[in-house]
C-alpha positions in Angstrom: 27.7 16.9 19.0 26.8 13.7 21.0 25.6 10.6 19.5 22.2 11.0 22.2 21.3 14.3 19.9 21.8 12.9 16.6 18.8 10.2 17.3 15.4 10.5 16.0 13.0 11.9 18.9 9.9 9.1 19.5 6.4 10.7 18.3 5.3 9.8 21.6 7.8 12.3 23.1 7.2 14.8 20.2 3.3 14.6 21.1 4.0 15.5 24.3 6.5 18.4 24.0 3.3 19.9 21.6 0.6 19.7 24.6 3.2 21.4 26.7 4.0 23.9 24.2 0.4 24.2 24.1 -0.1 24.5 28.2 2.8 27.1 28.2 1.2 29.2 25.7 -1.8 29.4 27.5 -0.1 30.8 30.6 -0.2 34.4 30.3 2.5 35.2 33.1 5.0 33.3 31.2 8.1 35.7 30.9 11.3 33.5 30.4 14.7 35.2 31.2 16.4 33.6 28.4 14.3 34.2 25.1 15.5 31.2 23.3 12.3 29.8 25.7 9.8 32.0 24.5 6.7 30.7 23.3 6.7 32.6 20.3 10.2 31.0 19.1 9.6 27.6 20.7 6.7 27.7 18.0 8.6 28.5 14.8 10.7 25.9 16.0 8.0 23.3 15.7 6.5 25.1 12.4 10.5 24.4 11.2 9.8 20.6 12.6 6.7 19.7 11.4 8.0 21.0 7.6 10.6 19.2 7.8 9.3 16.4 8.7 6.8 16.7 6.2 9.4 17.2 3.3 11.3 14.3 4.6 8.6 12.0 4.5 8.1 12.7 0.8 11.7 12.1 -0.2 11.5 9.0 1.5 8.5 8.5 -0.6 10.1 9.1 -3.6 13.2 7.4 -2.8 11.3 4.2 -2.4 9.4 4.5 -5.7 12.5 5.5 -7.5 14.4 2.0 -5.3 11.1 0.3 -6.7 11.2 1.5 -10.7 15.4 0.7 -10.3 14.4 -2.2 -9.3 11.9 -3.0 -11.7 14.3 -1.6 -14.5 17.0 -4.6 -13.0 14.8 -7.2 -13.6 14.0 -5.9 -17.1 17.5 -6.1 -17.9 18.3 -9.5 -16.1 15.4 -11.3 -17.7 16.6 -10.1 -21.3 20.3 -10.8 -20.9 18.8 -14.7 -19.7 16.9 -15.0 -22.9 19.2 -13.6 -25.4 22.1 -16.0 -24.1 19.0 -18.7 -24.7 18.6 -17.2 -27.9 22.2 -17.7 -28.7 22.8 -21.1 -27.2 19.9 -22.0 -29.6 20.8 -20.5 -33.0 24.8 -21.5 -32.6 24.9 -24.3 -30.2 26.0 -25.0 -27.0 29.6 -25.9 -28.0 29.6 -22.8 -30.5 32.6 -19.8 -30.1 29.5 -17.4 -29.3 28.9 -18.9 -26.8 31.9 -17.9 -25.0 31.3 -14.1 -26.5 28.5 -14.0 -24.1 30.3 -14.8 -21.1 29.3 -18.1 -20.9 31.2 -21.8 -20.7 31.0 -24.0 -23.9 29.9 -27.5 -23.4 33.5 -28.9 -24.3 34.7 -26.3 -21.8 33.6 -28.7 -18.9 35.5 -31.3 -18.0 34.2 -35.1 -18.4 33.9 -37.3 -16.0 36.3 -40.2 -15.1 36.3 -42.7 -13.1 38.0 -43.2 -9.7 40.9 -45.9 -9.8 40.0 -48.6 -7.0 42.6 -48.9 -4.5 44.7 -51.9 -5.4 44.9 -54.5 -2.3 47.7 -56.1 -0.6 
């Protein structure tokens, strides 16, 4: 299958495939030699579309509240994981072994600064 039929169809072009599905059916004359064109099948083919276009709609729904309540749920966490290494700084210290337990860098784990030697001139 090419990549030109695995695009979504505009609604513009949808909306007009229905009026002429509905000008079609009004023609009473209308015999195709191939029945895949019959009006009759052309419209459980759109009944088919319109359901499924429906059920996607609502599992994108729900996807994006389920992406929003993950979310959410991400924060949560985050936020408690910030104030329990707070929570530990403060009870043992910044310099404390604990502190390294919780994934974070003691203060004498930093180096110090020093000075830069001035270039002796000739």
């Amino acid at each position: 299958m090419s990549n030109l039929k695995r695009r979504r169809i505009k609604q513009a072009v949808l909306e007009s495939d229905k009026e002429s599905l509905l000008g079609v059916s009004s023609i009473a004359a209308y015999k195709p030699t191939n029945t895949l064109f019959a009006t009759d099948k052309i419209s459980a083919l759109m009944t088919d579309m319109v359901a499924k276009q429906n059920a996607s709609f609502t599992a994108k729904g729900t996807y994006e509240n389920l992406a929003d309540a993950a979310q959410d749920a991400e924060q949560a966490f985050h936020e408690a994981i910030l104030g329990m290494r707070k929570q530990v700084v403060a009870q043992f210290g910044d310099d404390s072994p604990e502190v390294r337990l919780i994934g974070m860098k003691r203060r004498s784990d930093y180096k110090k600064p020093t000075r830069k030697k001035e270039k002796a001139k000739t």
